[in-house]
Structures are given as structure tokens and as C-alpha cells.
C-alpha positions in Angstrom: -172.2 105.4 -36.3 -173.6 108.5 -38.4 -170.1 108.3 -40.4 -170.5 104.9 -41.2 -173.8 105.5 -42.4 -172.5 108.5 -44.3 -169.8 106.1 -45.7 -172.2 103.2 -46.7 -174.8 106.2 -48.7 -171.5 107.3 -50.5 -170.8 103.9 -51.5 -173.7 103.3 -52.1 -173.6 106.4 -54.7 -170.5 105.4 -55.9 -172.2 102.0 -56.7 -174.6 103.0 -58.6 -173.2 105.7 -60.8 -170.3 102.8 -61.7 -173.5 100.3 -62.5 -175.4 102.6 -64.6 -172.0 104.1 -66.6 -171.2 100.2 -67.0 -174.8 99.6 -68.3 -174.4 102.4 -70.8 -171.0 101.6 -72.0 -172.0 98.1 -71.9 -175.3 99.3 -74.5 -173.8 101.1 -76.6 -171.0 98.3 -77.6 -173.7 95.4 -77.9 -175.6 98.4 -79.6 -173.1 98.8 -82.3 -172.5 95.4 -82.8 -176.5 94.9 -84.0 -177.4 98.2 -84.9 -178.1 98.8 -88.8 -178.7 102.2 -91.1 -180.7 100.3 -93.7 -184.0 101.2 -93.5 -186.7 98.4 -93.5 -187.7 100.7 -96.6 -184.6 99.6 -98.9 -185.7 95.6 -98.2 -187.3 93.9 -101.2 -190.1 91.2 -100.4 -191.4 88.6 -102.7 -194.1 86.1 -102.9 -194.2 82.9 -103.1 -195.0 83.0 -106.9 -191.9 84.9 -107.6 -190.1 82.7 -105.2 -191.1 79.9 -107.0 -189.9 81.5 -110.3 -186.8 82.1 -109.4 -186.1 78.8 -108.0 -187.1 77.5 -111.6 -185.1 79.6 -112.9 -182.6 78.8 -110.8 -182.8 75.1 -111.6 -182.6 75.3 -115.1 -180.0 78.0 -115.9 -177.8 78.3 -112.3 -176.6 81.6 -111.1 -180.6 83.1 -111.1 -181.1 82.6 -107.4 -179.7 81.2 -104.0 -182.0 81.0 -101.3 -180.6 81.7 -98.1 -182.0 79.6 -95.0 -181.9 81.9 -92.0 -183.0 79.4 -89.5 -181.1 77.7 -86.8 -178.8 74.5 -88.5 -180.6 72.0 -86.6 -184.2 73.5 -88.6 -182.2 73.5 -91.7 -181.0 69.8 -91.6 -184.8 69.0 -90.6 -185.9 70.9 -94.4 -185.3 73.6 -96.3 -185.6 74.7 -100.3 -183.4 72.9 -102.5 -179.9 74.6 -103.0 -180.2 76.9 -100.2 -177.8 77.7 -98.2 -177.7 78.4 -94.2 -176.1 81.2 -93.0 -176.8 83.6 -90.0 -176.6 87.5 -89.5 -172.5 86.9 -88.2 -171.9 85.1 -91.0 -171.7 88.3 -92.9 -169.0 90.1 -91.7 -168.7 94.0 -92.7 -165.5 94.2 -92.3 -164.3 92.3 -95.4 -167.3 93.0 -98.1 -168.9 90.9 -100.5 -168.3 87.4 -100.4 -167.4 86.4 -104.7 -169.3 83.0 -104.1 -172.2 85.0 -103.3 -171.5 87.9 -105.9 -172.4 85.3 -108.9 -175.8 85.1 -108.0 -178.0 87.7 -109.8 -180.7 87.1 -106.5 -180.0 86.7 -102.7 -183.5 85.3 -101.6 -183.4 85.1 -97.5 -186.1 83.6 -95.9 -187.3 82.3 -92.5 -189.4 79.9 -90.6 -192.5 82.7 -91.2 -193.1 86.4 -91.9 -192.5 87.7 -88.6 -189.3 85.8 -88.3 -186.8 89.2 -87.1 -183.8 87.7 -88.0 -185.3 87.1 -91.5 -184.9 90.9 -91.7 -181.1 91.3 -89.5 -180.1 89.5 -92.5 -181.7 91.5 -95.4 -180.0 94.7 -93.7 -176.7 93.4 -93.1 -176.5 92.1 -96.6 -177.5 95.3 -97.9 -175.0 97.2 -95.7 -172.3 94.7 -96.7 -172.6 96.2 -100.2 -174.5 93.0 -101.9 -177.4 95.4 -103.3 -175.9 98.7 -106.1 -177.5 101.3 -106.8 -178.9 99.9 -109.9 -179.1 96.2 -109.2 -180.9 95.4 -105.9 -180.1 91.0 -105.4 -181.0 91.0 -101.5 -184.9 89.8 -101.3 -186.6 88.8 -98.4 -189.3 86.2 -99.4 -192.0 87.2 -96.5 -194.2 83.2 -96.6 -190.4 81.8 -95.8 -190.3 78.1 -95.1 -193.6 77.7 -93.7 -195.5 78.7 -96.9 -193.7 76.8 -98.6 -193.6 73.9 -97.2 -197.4 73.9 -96.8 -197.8 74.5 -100.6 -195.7 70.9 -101.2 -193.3 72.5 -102.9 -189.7 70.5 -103.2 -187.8 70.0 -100.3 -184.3 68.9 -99.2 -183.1 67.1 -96.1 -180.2 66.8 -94.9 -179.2 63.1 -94.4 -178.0 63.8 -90.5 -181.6 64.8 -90.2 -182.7 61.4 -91.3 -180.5 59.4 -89.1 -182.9 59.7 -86.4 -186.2 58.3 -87.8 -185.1 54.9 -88.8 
């Protein structure tokens, strides 16, 4: 009985040390997956006065500015700035650079539902790390009111026509 108890313990051992190296190996891959080097320091943030700027800008003369919805496609179809574009963090893949339809544009605005909105920020970084900001010409913007701001303010809006579907 004493050896099966011994037994049991050095499972039980064995158990855990294979639990806590699987929760580290486990860590560090999700880890590197998400992890950035950009510092929060290299993000630019604008206002809503030089948001609304560049989206004139944008209207009039093309290639200024695309805004780039962060939030969830179902949020996106409900509202968003006119001309933006949806796109999550994934949808910037490292491995492959710059995206030229993106290049064109002289301003990457990224907004979110609100300020505090994190991946508002995941994106910023992974843009920046993707190689969309030089040394001399910094595009990637985070525009901190995001859609909340501007939606209050009764600034333009587009809607998807799914999004409409459901009211009538």
C-alpha cells in the first residue's frame, strides 16, 4: 500500500511538471503570435479635428487618407466613416509586408468603437511593424474619439445595405 502511494505522489509529480512545461511552451507560442516591439511611444494619435481634415481631404483629392474600422464586421455593417475599410489585427500578416493597395495612401487612420478600445492599438503596432510607417514618413494614426466621437458629433456615416435589411 505505501508503494502505491509512492507510485500515485510520483505521478502525481510527473503530472504536474508535464502540465506546467505544456503551459509554458503553450505561452510562449500564443505569446509570439501577439507579442509586438513597437512601443506605444512610436503610435501617432489624432483628434477628431484632424480626423475630420483628412477625411476632407480625402474626399476631395483621394489617396489623403483611409480610415481603417477596427471593429468586429457585424459593428461595421451597423456604421462606420465613409470609405473605411474593415480589417482586423490578422489581417496584417508580417510575413509578406506592405500590402500596395494600402501603400497609396499617404495616411492609415485606425480607429475603434472608443479610446480605450486595445485592439485599436494591436493594430497601430502591427502596422508599424509590418513596415507601413519609414523613418521619415509616419502614415499609421490612431484617431483616439474612434467611432463613438464621431458618430455623436453627426458627422457622415455609411451603412452597409445588409445592415439595413433588418429594420424594414
Amino acid at each position: 500500500m505505501i508503494k502505491k502511494m509512492q507510485l500515485t505522489g510520483r505521478n502525481d509529480q510527473i503530472a504536474l511538471f508535464v502540465g506546467v512545461l505544456g503551459a509554458i511552451l503553450l505561452s510562449s507560442i500564443l505569446g509570439g503570435c501577439t507579442k509586438s516591439n513597437i512601443s506605444d511611444r512610436k503610435i501617432d494619435y489624432i483628434d477628431l479635428t484632424r480626423a475630420v481634415e483628412l477625411y476632407e481631404k480625402q474626399q476631395s483629392k483621394g489617396d489623403i487618407a483611409l480610415f481603417i474600422d477596427t471593429r468586429k464586421p457585424e459593428r461595421f455593417a451597423e456604421g462606420h466613416i465613409p470609405g473605411a475599410k474593415n480589417m482586423r489585427t490578422p489581417d496584417i500578416d508580417l510575413r509578406y509586408g506592405t500590402d500596395p493597395a494600402l501603400e497609396k495612401y499617404k495616411n492609415l487612420i485606425i480607429y475603434g468603437e472608443n479610446p480605450g478600445q486595445a485592439n485599436t492599438h494591436a493594430m497601430a503596432k502591427r502596422m508599424i511593424e509590418a513596415g507601413y510607417n519609414g523613418f521619415a514618413k509616419r502614415r499609421v494614426k490612431v484617431f483616439l474619439g474612434g467611432w463613438r466621437e464621431w458618430e455623436i458629433t453627426g458627422l457622415d456615416i455609411e451603412v452597409d445595405e445588409s445592415a439595413d435589411d433588418g429594420d424594414e
